[in-house]
N, C-alpha and C positions, 0 to 999 in steps of 0.2 A: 822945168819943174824941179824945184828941191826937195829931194828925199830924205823924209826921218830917219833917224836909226831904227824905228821899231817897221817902219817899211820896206829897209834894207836888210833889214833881220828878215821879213816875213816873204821879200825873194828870196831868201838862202835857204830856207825852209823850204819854200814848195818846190826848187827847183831841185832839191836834194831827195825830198821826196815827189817829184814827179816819177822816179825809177821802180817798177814793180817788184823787182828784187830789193832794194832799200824800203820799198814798204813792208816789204816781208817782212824785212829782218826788225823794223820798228815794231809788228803784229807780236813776233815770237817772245820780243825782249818784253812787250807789254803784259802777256801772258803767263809769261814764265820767270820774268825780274829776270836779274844778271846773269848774261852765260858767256862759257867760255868762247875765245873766237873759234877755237877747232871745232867747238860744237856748232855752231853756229853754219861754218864751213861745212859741216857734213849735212845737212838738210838739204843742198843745192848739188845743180850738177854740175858744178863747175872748179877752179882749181883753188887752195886756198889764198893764193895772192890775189885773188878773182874778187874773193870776199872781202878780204882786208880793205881792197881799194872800195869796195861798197861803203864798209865800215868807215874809211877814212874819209868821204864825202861827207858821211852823216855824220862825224867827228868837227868836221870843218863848220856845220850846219848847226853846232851844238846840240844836236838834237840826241846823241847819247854819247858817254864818258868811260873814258876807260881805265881800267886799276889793273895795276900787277901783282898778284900775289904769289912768290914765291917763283915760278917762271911760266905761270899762266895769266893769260889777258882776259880781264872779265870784263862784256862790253854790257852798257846798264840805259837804258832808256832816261833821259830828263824829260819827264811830262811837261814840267812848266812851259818847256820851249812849245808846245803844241798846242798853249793856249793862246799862243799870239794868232792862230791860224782861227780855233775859236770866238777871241773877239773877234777877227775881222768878216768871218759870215757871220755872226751877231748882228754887228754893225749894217753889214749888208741885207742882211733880211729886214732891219729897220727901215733902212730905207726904200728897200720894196714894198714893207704895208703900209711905210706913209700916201707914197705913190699909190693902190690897189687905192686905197681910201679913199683917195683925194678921186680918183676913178668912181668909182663906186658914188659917190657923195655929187660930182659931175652928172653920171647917168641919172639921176635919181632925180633931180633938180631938172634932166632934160625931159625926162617921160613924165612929169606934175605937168609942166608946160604943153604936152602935146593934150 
């Protein structure tokens, strides 16, 4: 099977976020917009090269961007990357009320008959 880019995007994403702690850090930065990584670091109980390497999954995943200002790293969520997750349960759920329907429409057609 040949995979699109927007399907290969959309493994890089869940599997970046399949992590509890990388979902975290996607929740805080949603809530809060851009923070620093030490802030970021201090929410967990872990070391801050701990976080970074989080950070740097979700970097790799595109799923947020990071700027330097002055000699702090401010790490930023890119929403858009999270709509690719959105279209495809979209998508998926379409194709489940086609199916429920087509069910439905089936049953419905058997029990006239009986």
């Amino acid at each position: 099977m040949v995979e699109r880019e927007t399907d290969i995007d959309l493994t890089a994403i869940l599997k970046a976020a399949a992590d509890p702690t990388r979902r975290s850090i996607l929740t805080l930065l949603a809530q809060h917009g851009p923070m620093r990584v030490t802030d970021l670091a201090q929410r967990y109980d872990m070391s801050l090269n701990s976080v970074s390497k989080h950070i740097k999954t979700l970097e790799n995943a595109s799923l947020v961007s990071r700027r330097t200002e002055w000699r702090e790293h401010l790490i930023e969520l890119k929403p858009e990357r999270l709509a690719l997750v959105d279209q495809w349960f979209t998508d998926l759920r379409s194709i489940w009320d086609m199916r429920l329907e087509a069910l439905e429409t089936l049953m419905t057609k058997d029990i006239r008959n009986d």
